[in-house]
C-alpha positions in Angstrom: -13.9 -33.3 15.0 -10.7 -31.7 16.5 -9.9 -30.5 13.4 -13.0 -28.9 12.5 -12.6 -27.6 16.5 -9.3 -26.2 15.5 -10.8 -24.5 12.4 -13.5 -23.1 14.2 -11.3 -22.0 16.9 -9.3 -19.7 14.8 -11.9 -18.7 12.8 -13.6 -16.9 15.7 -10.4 -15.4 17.0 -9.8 -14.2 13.3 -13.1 -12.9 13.1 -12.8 -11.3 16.5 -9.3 -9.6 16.2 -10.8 -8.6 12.6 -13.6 -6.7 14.1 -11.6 -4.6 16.3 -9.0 -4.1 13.4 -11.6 -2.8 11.1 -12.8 -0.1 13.3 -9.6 1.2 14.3 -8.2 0.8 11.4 -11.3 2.4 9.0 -11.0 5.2 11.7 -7.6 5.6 11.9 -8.0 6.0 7.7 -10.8 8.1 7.2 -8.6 10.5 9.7 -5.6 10.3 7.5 -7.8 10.7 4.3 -9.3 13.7 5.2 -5.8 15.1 6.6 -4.6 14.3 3.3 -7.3 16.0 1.8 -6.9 19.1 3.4 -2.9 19.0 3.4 -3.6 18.8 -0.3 -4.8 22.5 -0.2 -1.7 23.7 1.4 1.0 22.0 -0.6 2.4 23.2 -4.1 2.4 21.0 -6.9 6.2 21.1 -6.8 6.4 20.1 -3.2 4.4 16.7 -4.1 6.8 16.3 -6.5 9.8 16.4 -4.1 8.0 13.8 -2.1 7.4 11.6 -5.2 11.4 11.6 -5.5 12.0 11.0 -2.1 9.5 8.2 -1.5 10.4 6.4 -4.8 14.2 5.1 -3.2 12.9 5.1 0.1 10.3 2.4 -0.5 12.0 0.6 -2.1 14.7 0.6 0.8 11.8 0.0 3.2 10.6 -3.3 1.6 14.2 -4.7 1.7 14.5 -3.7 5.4 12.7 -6.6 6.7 13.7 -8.9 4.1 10.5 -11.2 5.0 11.7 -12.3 8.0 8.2 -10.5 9.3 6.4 -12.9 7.3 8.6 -15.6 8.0 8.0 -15.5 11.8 4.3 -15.1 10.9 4.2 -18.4 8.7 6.9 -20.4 10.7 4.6 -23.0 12.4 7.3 -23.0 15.5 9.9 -20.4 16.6 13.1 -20.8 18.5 14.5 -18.5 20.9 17.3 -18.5 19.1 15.8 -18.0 15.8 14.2 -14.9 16.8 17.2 -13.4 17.9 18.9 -14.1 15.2 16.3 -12.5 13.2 16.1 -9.2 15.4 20.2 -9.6 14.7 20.1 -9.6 10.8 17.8 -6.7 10.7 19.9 -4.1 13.1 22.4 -5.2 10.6 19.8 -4.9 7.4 18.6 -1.4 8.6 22.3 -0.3 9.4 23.7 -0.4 5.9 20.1 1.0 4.7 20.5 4.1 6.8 23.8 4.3 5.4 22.9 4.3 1.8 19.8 6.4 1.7 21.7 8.8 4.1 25.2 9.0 1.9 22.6 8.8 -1.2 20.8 11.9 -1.3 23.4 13.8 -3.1 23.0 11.1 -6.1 19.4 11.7 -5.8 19.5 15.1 -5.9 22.2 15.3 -8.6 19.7 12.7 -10.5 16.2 14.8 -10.4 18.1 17.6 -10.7 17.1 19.2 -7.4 19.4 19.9 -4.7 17.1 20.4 -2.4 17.2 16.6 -1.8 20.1 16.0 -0.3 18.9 17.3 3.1 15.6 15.6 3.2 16.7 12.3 2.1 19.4 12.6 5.3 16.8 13.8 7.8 14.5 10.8 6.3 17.1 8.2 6.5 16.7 7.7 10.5 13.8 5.8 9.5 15.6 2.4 9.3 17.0 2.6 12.7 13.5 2.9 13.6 12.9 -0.6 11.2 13.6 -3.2 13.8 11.8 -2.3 16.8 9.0 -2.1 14.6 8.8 -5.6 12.3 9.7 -7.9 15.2 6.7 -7.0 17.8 4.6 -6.5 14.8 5.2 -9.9 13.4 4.5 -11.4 17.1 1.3 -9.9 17.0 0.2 -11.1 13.7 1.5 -14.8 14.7 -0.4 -14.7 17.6 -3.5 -12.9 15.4 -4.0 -10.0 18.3 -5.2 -7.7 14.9 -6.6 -5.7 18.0 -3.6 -4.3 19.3 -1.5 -3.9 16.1 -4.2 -1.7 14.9 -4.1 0.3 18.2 -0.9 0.9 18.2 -1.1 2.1 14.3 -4.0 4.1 14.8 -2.5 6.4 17.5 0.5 6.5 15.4 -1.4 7.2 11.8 -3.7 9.5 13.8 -0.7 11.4 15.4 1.2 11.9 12.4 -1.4 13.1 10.1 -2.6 15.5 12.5 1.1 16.7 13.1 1.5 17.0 9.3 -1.7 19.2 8.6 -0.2 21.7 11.5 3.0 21.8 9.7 1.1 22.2 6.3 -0.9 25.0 7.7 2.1 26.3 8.8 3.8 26.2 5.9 6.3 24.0 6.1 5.8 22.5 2.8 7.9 19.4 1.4 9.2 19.4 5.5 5.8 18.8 7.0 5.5 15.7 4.6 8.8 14.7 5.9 8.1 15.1 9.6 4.8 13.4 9.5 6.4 10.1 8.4 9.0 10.1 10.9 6.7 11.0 13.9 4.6 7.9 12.5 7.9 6.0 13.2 8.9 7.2 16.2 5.3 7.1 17.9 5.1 3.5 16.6 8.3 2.0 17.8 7.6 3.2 21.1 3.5 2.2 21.4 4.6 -1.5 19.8 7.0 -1.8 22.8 4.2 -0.8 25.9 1.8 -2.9 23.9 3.6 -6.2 23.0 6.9 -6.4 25.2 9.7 -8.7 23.6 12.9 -7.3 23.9 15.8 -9.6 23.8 19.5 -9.7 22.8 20.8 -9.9 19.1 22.3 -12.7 17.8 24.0 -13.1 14.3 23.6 -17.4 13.9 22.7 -16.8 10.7 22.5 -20.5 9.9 19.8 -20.6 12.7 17.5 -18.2 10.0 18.3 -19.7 6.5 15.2 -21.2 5.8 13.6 -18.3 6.8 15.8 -15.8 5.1 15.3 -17.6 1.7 11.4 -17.7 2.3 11.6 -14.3 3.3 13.5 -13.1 0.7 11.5 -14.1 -2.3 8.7 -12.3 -0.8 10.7 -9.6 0.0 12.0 -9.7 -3.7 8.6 -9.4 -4.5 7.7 -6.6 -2.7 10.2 -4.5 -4.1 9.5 -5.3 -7.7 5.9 -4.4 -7.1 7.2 -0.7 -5.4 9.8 -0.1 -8.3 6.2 -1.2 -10.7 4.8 1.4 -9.0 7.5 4.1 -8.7 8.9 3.7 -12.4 7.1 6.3 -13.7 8.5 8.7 -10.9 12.2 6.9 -11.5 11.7 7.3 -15.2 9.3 10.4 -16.2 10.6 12.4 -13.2 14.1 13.9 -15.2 11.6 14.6 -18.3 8.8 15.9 -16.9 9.9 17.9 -14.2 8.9 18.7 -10.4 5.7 20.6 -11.2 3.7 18.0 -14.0 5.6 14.9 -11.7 3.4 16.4 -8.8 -0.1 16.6 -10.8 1.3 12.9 -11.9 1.9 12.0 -8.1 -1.2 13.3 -7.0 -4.1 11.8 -9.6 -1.9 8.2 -8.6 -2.5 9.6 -5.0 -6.0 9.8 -5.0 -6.9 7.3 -7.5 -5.0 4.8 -5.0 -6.5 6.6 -2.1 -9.5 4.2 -1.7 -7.2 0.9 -2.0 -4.5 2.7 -0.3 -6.7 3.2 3.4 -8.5 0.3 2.8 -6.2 -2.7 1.9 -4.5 -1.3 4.9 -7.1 -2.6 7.0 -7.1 -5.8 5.4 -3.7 -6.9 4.4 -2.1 -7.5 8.0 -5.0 -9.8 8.3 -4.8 -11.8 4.9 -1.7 -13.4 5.5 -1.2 -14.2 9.0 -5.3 -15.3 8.7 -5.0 -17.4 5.4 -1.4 -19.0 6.8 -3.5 -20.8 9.5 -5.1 -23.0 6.3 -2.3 -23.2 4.2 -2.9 -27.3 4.3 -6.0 -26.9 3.4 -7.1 -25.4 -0.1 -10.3 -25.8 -0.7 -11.5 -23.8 2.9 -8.9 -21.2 1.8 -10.5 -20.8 -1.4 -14.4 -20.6 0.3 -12.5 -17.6 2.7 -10.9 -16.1 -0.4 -14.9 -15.7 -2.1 -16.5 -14.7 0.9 -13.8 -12.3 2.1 -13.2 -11.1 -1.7 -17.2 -10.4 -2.3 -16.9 -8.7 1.2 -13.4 -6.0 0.2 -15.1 -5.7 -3.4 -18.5 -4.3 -2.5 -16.8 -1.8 0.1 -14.1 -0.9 -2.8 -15.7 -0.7 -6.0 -18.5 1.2 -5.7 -15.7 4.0 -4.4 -13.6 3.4 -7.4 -16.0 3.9 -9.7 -18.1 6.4 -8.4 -14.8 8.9 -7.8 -14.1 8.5 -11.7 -17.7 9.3 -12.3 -17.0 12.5 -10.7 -13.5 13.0 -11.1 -14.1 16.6 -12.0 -16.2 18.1 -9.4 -14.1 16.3 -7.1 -11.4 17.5 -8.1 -12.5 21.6 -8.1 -14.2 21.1 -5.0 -12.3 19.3 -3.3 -8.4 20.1 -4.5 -9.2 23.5 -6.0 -8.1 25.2 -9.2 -4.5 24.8 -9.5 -4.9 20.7 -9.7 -7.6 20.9 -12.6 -5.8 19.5 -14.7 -5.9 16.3 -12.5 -9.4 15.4 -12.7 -9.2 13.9 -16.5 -6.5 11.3 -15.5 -7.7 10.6 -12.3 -11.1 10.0 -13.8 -9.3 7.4 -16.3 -6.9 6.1 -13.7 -9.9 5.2 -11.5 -12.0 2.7 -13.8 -9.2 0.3 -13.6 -8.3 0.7 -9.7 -10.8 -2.5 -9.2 -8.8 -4.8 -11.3 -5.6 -3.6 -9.3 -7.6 -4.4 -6.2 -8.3 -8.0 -6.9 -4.3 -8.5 -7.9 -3.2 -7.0 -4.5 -5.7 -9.6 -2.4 -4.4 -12.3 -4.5 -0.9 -11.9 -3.9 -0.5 -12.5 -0.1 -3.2 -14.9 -0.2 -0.7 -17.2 -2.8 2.3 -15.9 -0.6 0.4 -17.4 2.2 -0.6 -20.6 1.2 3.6 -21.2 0.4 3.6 -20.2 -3.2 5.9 -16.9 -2.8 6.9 -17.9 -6.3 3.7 -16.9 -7.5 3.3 -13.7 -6.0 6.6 -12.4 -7.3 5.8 -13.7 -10.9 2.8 -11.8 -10.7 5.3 -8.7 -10.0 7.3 -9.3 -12.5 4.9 -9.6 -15.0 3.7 -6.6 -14.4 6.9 -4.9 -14.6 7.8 -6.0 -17.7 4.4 -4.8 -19.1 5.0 -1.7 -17.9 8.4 -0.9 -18.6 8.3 -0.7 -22.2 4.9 1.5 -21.8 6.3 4.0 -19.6 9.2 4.4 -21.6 6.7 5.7 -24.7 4.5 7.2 -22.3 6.5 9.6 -20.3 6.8 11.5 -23.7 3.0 11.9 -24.0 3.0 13.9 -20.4 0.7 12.9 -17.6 -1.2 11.5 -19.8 0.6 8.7 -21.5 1.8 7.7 -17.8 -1.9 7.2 -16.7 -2.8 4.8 -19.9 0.4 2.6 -19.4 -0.7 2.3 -16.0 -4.1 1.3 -17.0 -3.2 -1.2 -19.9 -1.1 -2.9 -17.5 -3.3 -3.3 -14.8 -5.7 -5.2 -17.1 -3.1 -7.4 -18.4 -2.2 -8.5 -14.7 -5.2 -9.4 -13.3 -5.7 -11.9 -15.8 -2.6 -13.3 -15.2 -2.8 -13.8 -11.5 -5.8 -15.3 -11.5 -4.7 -17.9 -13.9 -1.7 -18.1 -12.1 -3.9 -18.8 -8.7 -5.3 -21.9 -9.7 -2.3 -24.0 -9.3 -2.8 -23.2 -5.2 -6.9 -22.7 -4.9 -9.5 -24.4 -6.2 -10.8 -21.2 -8.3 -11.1 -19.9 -11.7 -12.1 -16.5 -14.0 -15.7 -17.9 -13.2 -15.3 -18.2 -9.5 -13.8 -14.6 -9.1 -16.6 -13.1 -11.3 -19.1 -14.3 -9.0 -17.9 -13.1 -6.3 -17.0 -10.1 -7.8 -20.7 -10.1 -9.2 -22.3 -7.6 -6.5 -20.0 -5.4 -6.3 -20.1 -5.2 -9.7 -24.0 -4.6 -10.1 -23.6 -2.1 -7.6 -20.8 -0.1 -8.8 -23.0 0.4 -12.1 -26.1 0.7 -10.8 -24.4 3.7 -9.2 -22.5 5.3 -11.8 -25.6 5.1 -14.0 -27.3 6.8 -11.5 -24.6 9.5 -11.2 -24.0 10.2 -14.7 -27.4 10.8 -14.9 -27.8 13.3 -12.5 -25.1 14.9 -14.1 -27.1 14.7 -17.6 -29.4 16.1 -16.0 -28.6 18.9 -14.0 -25.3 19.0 -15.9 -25.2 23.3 -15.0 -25.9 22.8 -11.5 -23.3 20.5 -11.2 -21.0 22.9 -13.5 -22.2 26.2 -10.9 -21.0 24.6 -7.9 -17.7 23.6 -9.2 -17.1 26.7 -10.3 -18.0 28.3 -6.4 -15.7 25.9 -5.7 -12.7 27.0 -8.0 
């Protein structure tokens, strides 16, 4: 009975801080969607693609500058004083030497892509990782103490902030700099509202023997965050010197926007997933009834989205971005169909990270980089194009894979994720019959008011 108390118990307070995260969070996305949106309008092609270069190192970087010790302190089922500021140690020290690298490394990146105009972003970008610590620790104390509510306050001001601050500077004309500036005004905002919000400032320590458990937990998942980044940055890292800033920014945008519904969406669920699913990592078979139910949930928000954007990839795309990004709508519309099988492999991940199998989650990573290595490396000299189908055959491949792969923690299957896949799948092609058939139908109206748009 106290155990089914206990369940109960965080259940509710799951639920609750859920709630709360959902709105803000779904708010604080549909803010920075539409900002994105209309920043779109502004920015050149070849400014995009000066982002894409800049983001692909600096994500990277990013994933290694927690090295798991966030999730750590989430899963840990008790924390020492001492532990914690050991950890809060290793990362000022973590963070340092990133700063350093991606500071002292923007002439290599520049001399890389080609594009001098690097060197001084990447160094202006680089003050990021001192922002790194103040950041993961009260965050991770939130999570473990699963107050979703006020971790997605503090990001929504911060997201909100910064996107509005970015679509000034667009407007403005700032270019590549107003893309630059709106991440580090996310930073700074956040550092500073996670401190009001959830006060836990204590002195370094550097007992690093204090922290080993958790550094070698932490760093598999860490390792498997940053295969899953380079996964998705190797077309930038490898098509970039081939293709060139302008068709690497029609590339970087159709991955943009055909993420964009996963990308402000899993958002709002992934800070929940792990800290949420950690509380039953004992217990399999009520993690694998939440995994359905919450699945079936995500899928019929997500899907129907997915699909529907590829149904109308073209309009979308003239109304929407406007003429000089036409020749995004094809790949976009191809990129989209298989955004719903990349959906179920991010959910999957933390939930198997979560349940103590971080093994799993990085060999789905891997996996999926060594499908796509090879494929980008034929694709990138088939243009935009090729990139987008390598993408797509790989994201088919994976899904598969985890999913077999998740049966060794859950008590699930193929069968068990179709089913509660099943309604969002009815509805997704319930609705792209209906919307192809509209455009059958009234195929020149449709054509008319793309071309008011253009």
């Amino acid at each position: 009975m106290d155990k089914q108390q206990h369940q109960s118990d965080i259940t509710a307070k799951v639920l609750y801080g859920a709630r709360w995260s959902a709105m803000l969070r779904v708010t604080g996305q549909m803010v920075s969607w539409l900002s994105t949106i209309i920043v779109v309008r502004f920015i050149r092609p070849e400014d995009y693609g000066l982002n894409a270069m800049l983001e692909a190192p600096l994500e990277l970087l990013m994933l290694l500058s927690t090295f798991g010790l966030d999730l750590a302190l989430v899963r840990w089922k008790t924390i020492e004083q001492e532990e914690l500021r050991s950890v809060f140690g290793s990362l000022l020290i973590i963070n340092g030497l990133l700063f350093l690298v991606y500071f002292f490394g923007g002439s290599l990146m520049a001399a890389y892509f080609d594009e001098p105009r690097l060197e001084s972003l990447a160094q202006v970008l680089a003050f990021v990782f001192i922002l790194a610590p103040f950041r993961v620790i009260p965050n991770a104390l939130l999570d473990r103490n699963l107050k979703f509510k006020l971790r997605a306050l503090a990001e929504f001001i911060a997201n909100v902030s910064a996107a509005v601050a970015t679509l000034v500077l667009a407007i403005l004309g700032w270019g590549v700099w107003a893309l630059v500036s709106g991440v580090l005004i996310n930073r700074i905002l956040l550092a500073i509202i996670l401190m009001v919000l959830q006060p836990w400032f204590i002195m370094p320590s550097l007992n690093f023997s204090a922290i080993r458990s958790m550094m070698v937990f932490g760093g598999v998942l860490s390792l498997g965050g940053a295969v899953v980044l380079v996964t998705d940055k190797l077309a930038t890292l490898i098509a970039g010197p081939v293709l060139g800033a302008e068709l690497l920014g029609i590339f970087a945008v159709t991955f943009q926007f055909a993420l964009l519904p996963l990308a402000k969406i899993m958002p709002v669920i992934n800070p929940i997933i792990f800290p949420a699913f950690s509380k039953f990592q004992d217990q399999p078979g009520v993690a694998t009834y939440y995994l359905s139910k919450s699945l079936g949930i995500v899928s019929l928000t997500l899907f129907p989205v997915m699909i529907g954007l590829a149904c109308i990839a073209q309009e979308f795309v003239a109304t929407v971005l406007g003429n000089k990004w036409a020749a995004v709508a094809l790949p976009l519309a191809l990129l989209s169909t298989v955004m719903p099988f990349r959906m179920t492999t991010s959910f999957l991940r933390p939930v198997l990270a979560s349940m103590g199998r971080a093994d799993l989650s990085l060999k789905s990573a891997v996996f999926a980089l060594i499908i796509l290595l090879p494929l980008i490396l034929v694709g990138a000299h088939y243009g935009v194009m090729g990139l987008v189908m390598a993408m797509v055959v790989t994201e088919l491949i994976v899904v598969f894979l985890t999913i077999g792969m998740s049966k060794a923690v859950l008590h699930t299957s193929f069968t068990g994720i179709a089913l509660s896949l099943r309604p969002a799948i009815a509805a997704s092609t319930v609705m792209a019959a209906c919307l192809m058939g509209a455009k059958t139908a009234f195929g020149d109206a449709f054509g008319s008011s793309a071309s008011r748009a253009k």
